[in-house]
N, C-alpha and C positions, 0 to 999 in steps of 0.2 A: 330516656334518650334525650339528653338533654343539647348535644351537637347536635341534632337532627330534627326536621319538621317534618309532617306527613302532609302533603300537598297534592292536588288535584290537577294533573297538566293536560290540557285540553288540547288536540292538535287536529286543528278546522281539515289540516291539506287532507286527513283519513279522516275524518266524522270520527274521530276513537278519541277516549278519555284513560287516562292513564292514572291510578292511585301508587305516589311513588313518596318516601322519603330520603329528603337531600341537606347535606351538610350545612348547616349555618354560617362555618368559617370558612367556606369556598367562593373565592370571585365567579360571580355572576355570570361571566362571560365562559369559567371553566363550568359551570353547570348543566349553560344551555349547549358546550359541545358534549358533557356525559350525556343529556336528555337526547340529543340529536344523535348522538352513537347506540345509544337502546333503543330510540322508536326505529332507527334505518336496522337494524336487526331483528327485532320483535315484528317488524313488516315485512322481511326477507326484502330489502330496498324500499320498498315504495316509499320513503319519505328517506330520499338521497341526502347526503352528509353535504352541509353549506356552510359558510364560515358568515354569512350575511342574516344570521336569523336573529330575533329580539325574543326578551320574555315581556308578557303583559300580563298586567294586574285582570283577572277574568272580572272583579266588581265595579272598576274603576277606568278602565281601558288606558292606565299609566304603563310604560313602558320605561322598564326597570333600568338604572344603570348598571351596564359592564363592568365597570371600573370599581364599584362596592359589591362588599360581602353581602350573602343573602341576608344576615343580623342585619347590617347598614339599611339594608334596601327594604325593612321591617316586614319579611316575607314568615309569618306565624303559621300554627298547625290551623289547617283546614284552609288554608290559601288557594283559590282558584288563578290557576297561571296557564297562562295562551301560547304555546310555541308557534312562532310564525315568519 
């Protein structure tokens, strides 16, 4: 799976940890609304669809740019990432 990384999306607002893999060649900003459309499902709402959320680096507490591919933003497998 070479499009694809398997990553660790941590999401404080539920205490829940999510093991998910997500496209390399996808802007950043298209990722965190995929992630934000499966956790607000996968919770039946509780974590409501926002157009205002970031991703952060879970090692580093960097806060990814929107505007580059998750390649660009060098987000590798076993990447801990913070939706928040």
């Amino acid at each position: 799976m070479k499009n694809k990384v398997n990553v660790d999306v941590i999401v404080p607002a539920l205490e829940e940890q999510y093991n998910v893999f997500i496209p390399v060649n996808k802007k950043t900003i298209e990722i965190i609304f995929l992630l934000n459309k499966a956790i607000n499902d996968i919770s039946s709402g509780s974590f409501p669809i926002n157009e205002e959320l970031s991703l952060v680096d879970g090692f580093t507490g960097s806060v990814y740019d929107v505007n580059k591919t998750v390649k660009e933003n060098r987000i590798l497998n076993g990447a801990k990432l913070i939706i928040m």
